[in-house]
C-alpha positions in Angstrom: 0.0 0.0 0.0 1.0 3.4 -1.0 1.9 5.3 1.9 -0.4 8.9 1.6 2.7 12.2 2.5 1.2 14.5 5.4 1.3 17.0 2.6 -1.1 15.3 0.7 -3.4 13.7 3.7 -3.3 17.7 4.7 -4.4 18.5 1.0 -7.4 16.3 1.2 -8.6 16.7 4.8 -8.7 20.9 3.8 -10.7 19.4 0.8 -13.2 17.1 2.5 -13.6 20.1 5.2 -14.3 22.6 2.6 -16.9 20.0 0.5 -18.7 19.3 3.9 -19.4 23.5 4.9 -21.1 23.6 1.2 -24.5 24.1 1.9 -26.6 21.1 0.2 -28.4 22.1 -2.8 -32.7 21.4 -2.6 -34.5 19.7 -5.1 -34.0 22.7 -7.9 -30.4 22.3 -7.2 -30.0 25.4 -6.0 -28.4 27.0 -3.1 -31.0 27.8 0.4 -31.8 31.2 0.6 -32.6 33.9 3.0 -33.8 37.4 2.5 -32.3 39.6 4.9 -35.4 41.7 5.7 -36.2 39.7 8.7 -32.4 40.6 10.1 -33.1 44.2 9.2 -31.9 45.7 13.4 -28.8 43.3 13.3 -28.0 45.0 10.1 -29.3 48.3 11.3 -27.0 48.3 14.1 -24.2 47.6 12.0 -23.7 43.6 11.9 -24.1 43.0 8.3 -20.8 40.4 8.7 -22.3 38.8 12.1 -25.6 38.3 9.5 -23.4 36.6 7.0 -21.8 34.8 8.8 -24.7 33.4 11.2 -26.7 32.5 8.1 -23.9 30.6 6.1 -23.3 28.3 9.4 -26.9 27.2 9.0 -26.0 26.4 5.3 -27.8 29.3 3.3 -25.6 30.1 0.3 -27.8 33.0 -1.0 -28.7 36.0 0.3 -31.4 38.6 -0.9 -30.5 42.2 0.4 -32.7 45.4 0.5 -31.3 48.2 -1.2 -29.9 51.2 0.6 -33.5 53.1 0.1 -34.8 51.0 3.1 -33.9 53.2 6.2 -32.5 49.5 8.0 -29.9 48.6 5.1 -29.0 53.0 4.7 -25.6 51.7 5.5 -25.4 49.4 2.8 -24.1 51.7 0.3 -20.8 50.3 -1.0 -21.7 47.2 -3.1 -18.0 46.0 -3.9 -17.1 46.0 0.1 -20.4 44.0 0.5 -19.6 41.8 -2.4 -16.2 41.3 -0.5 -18.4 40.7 3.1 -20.8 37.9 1.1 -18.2 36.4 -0.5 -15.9 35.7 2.5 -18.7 34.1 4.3 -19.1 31.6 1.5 -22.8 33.7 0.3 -23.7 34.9 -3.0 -26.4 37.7 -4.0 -27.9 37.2 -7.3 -31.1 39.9 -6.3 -32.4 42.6 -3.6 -35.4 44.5 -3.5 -35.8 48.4 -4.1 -38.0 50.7 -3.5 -40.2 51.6 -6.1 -39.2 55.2 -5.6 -35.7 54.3 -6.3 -36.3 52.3 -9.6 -38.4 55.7 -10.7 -36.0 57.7 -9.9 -32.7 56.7 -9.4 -32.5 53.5 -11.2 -29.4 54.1 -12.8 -27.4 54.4 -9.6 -29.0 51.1 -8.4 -27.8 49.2 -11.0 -24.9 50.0 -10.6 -24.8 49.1 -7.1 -26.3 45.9 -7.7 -23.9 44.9 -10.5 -20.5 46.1 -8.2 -22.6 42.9 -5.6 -22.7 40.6 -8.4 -26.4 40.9 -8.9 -28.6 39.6 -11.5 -32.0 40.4 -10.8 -33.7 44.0 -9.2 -37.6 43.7 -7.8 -39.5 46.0 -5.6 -42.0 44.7 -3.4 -45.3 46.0 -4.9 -46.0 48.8 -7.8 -48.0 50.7 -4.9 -51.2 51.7 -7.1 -54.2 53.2 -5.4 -56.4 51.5 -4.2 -59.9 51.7 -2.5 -61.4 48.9 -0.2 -59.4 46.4 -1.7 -60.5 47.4 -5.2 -58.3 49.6 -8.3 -59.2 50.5 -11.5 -57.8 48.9 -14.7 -56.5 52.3 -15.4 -54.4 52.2 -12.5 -53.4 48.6 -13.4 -52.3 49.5 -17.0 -50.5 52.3 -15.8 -48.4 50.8 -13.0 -47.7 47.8 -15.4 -46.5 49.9 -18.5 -44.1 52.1 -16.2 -42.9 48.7 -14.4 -42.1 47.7 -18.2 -39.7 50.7 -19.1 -38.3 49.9 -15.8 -37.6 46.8 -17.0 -36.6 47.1 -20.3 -33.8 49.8 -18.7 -32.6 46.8 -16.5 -32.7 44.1 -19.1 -30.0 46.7 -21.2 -27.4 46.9 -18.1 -27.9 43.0 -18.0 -30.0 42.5 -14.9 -33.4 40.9 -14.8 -36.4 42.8 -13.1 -39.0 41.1 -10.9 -42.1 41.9 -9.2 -43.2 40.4 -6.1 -47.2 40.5 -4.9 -48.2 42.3 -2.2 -50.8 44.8 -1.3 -51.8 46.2 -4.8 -50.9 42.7 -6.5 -53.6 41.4 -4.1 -56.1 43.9 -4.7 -59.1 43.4 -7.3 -59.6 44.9 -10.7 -63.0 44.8 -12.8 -63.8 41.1 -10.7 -60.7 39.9 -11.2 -57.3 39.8 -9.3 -55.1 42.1 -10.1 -52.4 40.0 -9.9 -53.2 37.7 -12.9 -54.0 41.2 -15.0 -50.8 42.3 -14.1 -49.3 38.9 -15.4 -50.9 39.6 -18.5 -50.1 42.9 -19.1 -46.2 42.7 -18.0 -43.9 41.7 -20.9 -42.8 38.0 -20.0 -39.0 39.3 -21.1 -38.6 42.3 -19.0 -40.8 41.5 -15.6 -40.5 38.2 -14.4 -42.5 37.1 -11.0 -40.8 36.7 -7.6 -43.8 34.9 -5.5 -44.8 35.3 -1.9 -45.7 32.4 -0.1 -47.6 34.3 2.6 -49.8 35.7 0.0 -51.1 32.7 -0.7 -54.3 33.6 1.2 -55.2 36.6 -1.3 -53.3 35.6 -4.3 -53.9 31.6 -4.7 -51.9 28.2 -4.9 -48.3 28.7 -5.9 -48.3 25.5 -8.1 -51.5 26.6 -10.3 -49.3 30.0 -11.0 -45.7 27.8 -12.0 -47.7 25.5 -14.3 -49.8 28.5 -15.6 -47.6 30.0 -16.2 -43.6 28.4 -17.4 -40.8 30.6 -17.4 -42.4 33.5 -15.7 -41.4 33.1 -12.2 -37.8 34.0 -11.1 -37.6 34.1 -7.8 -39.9 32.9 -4.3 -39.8 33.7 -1.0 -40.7 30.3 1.8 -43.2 31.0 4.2 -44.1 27.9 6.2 -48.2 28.2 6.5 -50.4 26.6 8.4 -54.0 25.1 8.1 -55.6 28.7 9.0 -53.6 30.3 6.7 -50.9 31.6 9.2 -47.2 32.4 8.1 -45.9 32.1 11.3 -44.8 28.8 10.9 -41.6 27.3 10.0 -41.0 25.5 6.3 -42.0 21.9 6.7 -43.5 22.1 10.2 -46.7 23.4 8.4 -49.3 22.9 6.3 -47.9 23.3 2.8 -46.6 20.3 0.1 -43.1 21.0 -0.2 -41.8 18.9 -2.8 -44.8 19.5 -4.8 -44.4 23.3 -4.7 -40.7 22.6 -5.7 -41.7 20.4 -8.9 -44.3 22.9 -10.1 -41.1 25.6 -9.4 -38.8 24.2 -11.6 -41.3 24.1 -14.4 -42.4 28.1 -13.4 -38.9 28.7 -14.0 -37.7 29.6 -10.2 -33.7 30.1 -10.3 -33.3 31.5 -6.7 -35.3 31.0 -3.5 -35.0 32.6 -0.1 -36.6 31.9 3.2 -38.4 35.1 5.0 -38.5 34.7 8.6 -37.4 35.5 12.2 -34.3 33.6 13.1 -35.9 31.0 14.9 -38.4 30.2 12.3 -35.2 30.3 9.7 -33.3 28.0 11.5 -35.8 25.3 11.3 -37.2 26.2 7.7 -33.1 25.8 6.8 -33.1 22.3 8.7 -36.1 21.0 6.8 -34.7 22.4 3.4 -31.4 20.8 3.9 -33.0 17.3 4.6 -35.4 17.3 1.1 -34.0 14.9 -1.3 
């Protein structure tokens, strides 16, 4: 038998060390994720690196950051020292969100900010049309939708993909239908993909009907365990919800980046579950 040098046995113990801290990829094959809003006062008080680095020892390898505009993250204003931050913790950053305000106004200087982070995808939470007990005009619909397109087509020609997420005016209704699907209709599949939120679910409808629906339209989702009531303050896997089914029906909706949105407890366990899927 060949007798192995220290050298070498020291070469392949740093290896097999390094290959176990990789975080273990889910049934897309893709990286865990974790949005970074729910760790908004850590990073308020200045412990972006302690966020980092608590996340990638749970096994997260992706991170979604808020942009600057959010009063939390205002710190957050050099992207290539961030990049560095991420990057030493083992993390990468493909998307954030922005305030719509931003992308209206300032978009340029966001890009740039998210391509010196290594970004490939910009969204903002909602397009924040009005809205009068629970109801919007299609008016209001096709305007917000044909603004969110510019913005868009502006990203897709710095080489970052737009998203939109669904909240309050996604939610809303429009001539007896939701707003949501109009607004799927209406946004150019090229320049506005969707980034969907689990704990809409209640307003917006079953996340697999909307991947199937609708191939290659979703980018991006953020996991909220829910429970029979309809509650999001549950951990991934410890609720209600069909997992592996939602992550079948992703893959065909055309999901390429994922990220849990929770309180640290609640993320430590949805990262547990996620980690044991086959």
């Amino acid at each position: 038998m060949q007798t192995t040098s220290r050298r070498a046995f020291l070469r392949s113990s740093v290896g097999l060390a390094a290959m176990t801290r990789q975080p273990r990829a889910n049934p897309l094959g893709l990286p865990i994720g974790s949005q970074t809003y729910p760790h908004r006062q850590r990073i308020k008080d200045g412990d972006f690196e302690g966020v980092c680095r608590d996340l990638a020892q749970l096994g997260v390898g992706a991170i979604e950051l808020c942009s600057p505009g959010y009063s939390e993250f205002a710190s957050l204003t050099d992207g290539k020292k961030l990049r560095k931050i991420i990057e030493d913790n083992g993390l990468k950053c493909p998307s954030a969100h922005f305030s719509l305000k931003e992308l209206r106004t300032t978009q340029q200087p966001a890009i740039e900010w998210a391509h010196d982070i290594g970004m490939s995808q910009m969204g903002t939470a909602s397009l924040n049309g009005k809205i009068e007990n629970g109801v919007t005009t299609m008016d209001a619909v096709k305007q917000a939708a044909e603004e969110y397109n510019r913005i868009g087509e502006a990203a897709a020609k710095a080489g970052l993909q737009q998203f939109l997420h669904d909240e309050r005016f996604e939610m809303s209704k429009v001539d007896g239908r939701l707003t949501y699907e109009v607004l799927l209709e209406l946004l150019d599949p090229k320049l506005v993909k969707m980034q969907f939120q689990m704990s809409a679910m209640r307003a917006v409808g079953d996340p697999t009907m909307y991947f199937t629906k609708y191939p290659g339209r979703f980018v991006s989702m953020h996991l909220q365990g829910m429970d029979s009531d309809g509650r999001s303050n549950v951990a991934v896997g410890h609720d209600s919800l069909d997992w592996p089914k939602i992550f079948a029906a992703a893959k065909t909706g055309g999901v390429k980046n994922y990220f849990v949105e929770q309180s640290w407890d609640l993320t430590v366990q949805s990262v547990a579950y996620l980690k044991s899927l086959k």
